[in-house]
C-alpha positions in Angstrom: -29.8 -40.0 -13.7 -27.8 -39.8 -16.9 -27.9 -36.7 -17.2 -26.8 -35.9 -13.7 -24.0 -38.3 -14.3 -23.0 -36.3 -17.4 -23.0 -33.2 -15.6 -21.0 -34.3 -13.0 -18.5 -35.7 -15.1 -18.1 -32.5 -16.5 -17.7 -30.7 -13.3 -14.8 -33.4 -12.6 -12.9 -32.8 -15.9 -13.0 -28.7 -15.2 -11.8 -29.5 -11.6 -9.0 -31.9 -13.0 -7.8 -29.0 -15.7 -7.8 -26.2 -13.6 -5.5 -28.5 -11.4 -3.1 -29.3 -14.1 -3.4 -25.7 -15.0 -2.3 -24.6 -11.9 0.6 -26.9 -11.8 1.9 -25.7 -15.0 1.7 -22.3 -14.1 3.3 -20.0 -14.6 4.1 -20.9 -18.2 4.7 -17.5 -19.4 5.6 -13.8 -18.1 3.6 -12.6 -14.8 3.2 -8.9 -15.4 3.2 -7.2 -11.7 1.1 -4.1 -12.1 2.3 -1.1 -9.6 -0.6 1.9 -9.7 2.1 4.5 -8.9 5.3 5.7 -10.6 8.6 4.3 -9.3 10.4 5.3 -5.8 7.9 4.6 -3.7 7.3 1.9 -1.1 4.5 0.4 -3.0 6.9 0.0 -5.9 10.1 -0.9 -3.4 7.8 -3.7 -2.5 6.8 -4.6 -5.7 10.2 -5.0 -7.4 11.6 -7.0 -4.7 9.0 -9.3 -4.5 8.8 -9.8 -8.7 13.0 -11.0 -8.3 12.5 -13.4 -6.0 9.2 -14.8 -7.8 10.8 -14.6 -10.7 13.9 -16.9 -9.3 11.1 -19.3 -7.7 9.3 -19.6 -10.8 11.7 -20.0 -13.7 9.8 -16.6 -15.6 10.3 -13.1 -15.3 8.0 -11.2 -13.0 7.5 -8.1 -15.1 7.0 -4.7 -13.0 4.8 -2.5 -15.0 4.4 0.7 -13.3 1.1 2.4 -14.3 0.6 5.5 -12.8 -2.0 8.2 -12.3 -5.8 8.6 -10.3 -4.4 7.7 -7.4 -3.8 4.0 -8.5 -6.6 3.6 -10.4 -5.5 3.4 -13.7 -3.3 0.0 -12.6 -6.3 -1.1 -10.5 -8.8 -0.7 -13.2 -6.1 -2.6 -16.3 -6.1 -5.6 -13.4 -9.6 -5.8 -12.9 -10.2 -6.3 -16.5 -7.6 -8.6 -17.1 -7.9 -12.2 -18.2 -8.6 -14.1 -14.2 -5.3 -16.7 -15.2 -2.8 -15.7 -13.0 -0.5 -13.7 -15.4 -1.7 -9.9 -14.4 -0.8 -9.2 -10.7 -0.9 -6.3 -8.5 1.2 -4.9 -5.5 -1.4 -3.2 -3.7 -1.0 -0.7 -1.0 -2.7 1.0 1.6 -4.6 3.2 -1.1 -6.5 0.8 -2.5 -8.6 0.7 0.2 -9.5 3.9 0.0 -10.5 4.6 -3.9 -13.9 3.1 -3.1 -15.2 5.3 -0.8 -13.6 8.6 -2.7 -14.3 7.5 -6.1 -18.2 7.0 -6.6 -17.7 6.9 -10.2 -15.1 3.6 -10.8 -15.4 1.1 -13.8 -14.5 -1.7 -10.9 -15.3 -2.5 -7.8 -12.9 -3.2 -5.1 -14.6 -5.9 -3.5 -16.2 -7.1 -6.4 -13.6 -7.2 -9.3 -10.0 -8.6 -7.4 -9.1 -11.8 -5.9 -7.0 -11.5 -2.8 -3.9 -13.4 -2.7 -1.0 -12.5 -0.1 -0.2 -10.2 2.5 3.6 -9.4 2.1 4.3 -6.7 4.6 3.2 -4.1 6.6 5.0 -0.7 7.7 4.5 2.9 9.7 4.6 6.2 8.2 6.6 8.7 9.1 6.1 12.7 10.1 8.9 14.3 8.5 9.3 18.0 7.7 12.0 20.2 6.1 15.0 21.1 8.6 14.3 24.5 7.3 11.2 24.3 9.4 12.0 25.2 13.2 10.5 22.6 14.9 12.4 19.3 16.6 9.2 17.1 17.8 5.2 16.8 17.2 4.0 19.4 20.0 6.2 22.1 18.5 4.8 21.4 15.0 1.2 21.3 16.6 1.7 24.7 18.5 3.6 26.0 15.5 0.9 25.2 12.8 -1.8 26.1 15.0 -0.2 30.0 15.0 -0.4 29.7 11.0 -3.3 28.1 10.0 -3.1 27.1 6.5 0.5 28.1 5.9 2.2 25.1 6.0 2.2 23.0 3.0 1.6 19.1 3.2 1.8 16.4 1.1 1.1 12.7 1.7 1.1 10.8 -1.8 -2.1 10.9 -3.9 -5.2 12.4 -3.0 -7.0 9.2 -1.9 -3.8 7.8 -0.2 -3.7 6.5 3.1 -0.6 9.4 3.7 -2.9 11.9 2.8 -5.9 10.9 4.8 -3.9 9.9 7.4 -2.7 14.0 7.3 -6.4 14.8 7.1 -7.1 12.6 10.1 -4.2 14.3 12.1 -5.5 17.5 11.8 -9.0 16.6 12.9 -7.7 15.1 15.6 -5.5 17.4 17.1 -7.3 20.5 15.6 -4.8 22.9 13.0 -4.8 23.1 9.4 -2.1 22.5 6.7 -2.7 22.9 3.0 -2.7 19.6 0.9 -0.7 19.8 -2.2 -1.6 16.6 -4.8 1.1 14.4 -6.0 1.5 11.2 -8.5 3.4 9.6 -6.3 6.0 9.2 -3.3 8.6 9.5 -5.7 7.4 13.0 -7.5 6.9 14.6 -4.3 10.5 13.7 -2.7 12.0 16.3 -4.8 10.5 19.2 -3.3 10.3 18.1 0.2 14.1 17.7 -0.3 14.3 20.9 -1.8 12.4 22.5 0.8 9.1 23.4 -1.7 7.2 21.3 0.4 7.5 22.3 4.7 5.9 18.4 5.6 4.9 15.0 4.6 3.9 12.1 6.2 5.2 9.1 4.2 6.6 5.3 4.8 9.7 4.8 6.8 10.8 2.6 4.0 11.4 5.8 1.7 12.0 8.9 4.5 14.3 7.1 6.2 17.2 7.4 4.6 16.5 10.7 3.8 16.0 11.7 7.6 20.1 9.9 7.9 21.4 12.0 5.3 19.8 15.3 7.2 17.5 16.1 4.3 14.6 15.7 6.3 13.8 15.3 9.8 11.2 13.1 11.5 9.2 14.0 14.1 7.4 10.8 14.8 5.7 7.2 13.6 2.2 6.9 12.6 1.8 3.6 14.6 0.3 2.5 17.7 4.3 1.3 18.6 7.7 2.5 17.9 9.6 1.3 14.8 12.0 -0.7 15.3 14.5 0.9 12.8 13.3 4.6 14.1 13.3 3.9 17.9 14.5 6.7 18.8 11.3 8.5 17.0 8.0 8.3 19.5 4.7 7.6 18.0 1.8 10.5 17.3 0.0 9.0 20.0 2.2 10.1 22.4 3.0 13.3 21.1 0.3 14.8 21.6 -2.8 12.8 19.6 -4.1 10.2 21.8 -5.3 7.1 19.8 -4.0 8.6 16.8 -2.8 5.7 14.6 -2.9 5.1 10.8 -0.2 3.2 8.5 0.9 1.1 5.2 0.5 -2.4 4.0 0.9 -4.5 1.2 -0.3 -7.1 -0.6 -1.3 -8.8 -3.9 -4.0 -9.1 -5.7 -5.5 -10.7 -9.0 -8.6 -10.4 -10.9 -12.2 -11.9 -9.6 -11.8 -15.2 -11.0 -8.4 -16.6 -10.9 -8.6 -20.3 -10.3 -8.1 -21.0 -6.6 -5.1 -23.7 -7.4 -2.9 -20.5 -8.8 -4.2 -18.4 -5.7 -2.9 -21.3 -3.4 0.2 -21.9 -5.8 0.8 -18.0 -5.6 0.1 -17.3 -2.1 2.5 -20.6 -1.0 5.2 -19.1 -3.1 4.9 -15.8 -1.7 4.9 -16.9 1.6 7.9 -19.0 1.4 9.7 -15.7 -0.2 8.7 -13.9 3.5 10.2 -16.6 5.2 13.7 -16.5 3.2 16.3 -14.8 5.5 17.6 -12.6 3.5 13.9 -11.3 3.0 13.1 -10.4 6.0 16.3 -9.5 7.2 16.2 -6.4 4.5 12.5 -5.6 5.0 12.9 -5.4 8.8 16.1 -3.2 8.0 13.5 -1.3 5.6 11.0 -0.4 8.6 8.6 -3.0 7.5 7.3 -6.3 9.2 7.1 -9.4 7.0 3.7 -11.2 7.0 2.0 -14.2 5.3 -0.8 -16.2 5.5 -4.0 -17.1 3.9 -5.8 -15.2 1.5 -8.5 -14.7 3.5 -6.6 -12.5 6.1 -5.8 -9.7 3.0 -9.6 -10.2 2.9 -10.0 -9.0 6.3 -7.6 -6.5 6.4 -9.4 -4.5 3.1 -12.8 -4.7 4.9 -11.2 -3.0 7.7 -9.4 -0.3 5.8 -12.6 0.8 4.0 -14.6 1.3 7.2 -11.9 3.4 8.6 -10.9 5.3 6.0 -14.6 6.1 4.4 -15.4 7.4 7.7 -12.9 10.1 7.5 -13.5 10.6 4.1 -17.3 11.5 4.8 -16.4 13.4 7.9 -13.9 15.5 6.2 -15.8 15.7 2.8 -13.3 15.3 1.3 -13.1 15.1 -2.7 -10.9 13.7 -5.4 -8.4 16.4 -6.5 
């Protein structure tokens, strides 16, 4: 009985610290790891929602872009890192693909993170060079289907929901476009601008204002509905690829371990950030929908990814790059 007393009062004492903890928290810098190199919408997220933590919380929110392996060079530094609260990730729609294309990884994606917070979702965009004479999805299909293997595609890293989404396209509506690999939303831009690259299907956060300025055109949304800042854009769907419907989300993530008090400290702070005005009224302007809500729901929406996107993988065989 005494010992059973002592145990418990042991239990009691961890549960009391890890409270305390989590109410001094954060005491110190958060580093926000971004698995991609600046410019994209992972790292547009990111670095808007670092600021306002940063305001909330009285500590700089660090952005720390590590790019490279299609994220997982900043997946694996988060997986390792101490499970306190201070190491962060802005993941998006790639990391729920790196599982099922990398057999190989020092983590595991179930296994190794914590989920935290949804913070947004958002549709891609088909966009091609104006240099290519199409003006909607059936002339592209009718046009790549006279060149097989001509016209050159990219859609972010090789294990990125762009680029499977591409692969899934083609499947689906039967024509082939070469892949080219990129780092990044933000290396390829250049030569999609510059006409190096004929299409891309990227998020309407970044293409966007690229598709204003005449430097690109879009042809349609990835999503099973219009975007509200695109409306005048129809989905893939209905252009020609019934059912057809792929596109981005983000959310953060810690390391397997992190005290549930700073998980509930950090997913209440984040969700009162997506219900600031000013937040949502520049994501929505952005092409994005604000979200929140318990962790458990980023859960849910990771398990689903990786049973969609793993089938494609195996049905396309496709391979890292």
């Amino acid at each position: 009985m005494q010992q059973f007393l002592r145990r418990l009062c042991a239990l009691l004492c961890l549960c009391a610290a890890v409270v305390v903890q989590a109410q001094d928290y954060p005491q110190r810098p958060i580093r926000m790891i971004i698995g991609l190199p600046p410019g994209g919408s992972t790292d547009i997220m990111g670095r808007q929602l670092a600021a306002k933590l940063a305001e909330r919380f009285g500590q700089q929110v660090v952005v720390d872009n590590r790019a490279g392996a299609s994220g997982i060079i900043g997946a694996e530094l988060v997986a390792k890192s101490q499970p306190d609260g201070y190491t962060l990730m802005m993941a998006g729609g790639s990391f729920g693909t790196i599982s099922s294309l990398y057999t190989k990884l020092s983590f595991d994606t179930t296994r190794d993170f914590a989920p935290i917070a949804l913070f947004a979702t958002s549709p891609y965009v088909f966009v091609v060079h104006p240099s290519l004479p199409v003006n909607s999805m059936q002339e592209f299909f009718a046009y790549a289907k006279a060149r097989p293997g001509q016209i050159n595609f990219a859609g972010s890293t090789p294990g990125s929901v762009q680029r499977l989404s591409g692969e899934l396209l083609k499947r689906t509506v039967g024509f082939d476009m070469l892949y080219v690999p990129y780092k990044g939303t933000g290396v390829l831009l250049p030569d999609l601008i510059g006409g190096r690259l004929q299409a891309a299907i990227d998020n309407v956060l970044v293409v966007v204002p690229y598709m204003k300025s005449g430097a690109l055109r879009g042809l349609a949304v990835t999503s099973a509905k219009r975007s509200v800042v695109v409306p005048e854009l129809p989905t893939i769907a209905e252009s020609g690829a019934p059912g057809f419907q792929s596109g981005g989300w983000f959310g953060v993530l810690g390391a397997a371990g992190t005290p549930p008090a700073i998980i509930k400290k950090l997913n209440a702070e984040i969700s009162s950030v997506m219900q600031q005005a000013d937040v949502r009224d520049r994501l929505l302007a952005q092409g994005a929908e604000p979200l929140w809500g318990p962790p458990d729901e980023l859960k849910k929406l990771l398990a689903r990814e990786r049973e969609l996107w793993s089938k494609v993988i195996r049905e396309a065989g496709i391979k890292p790059d």
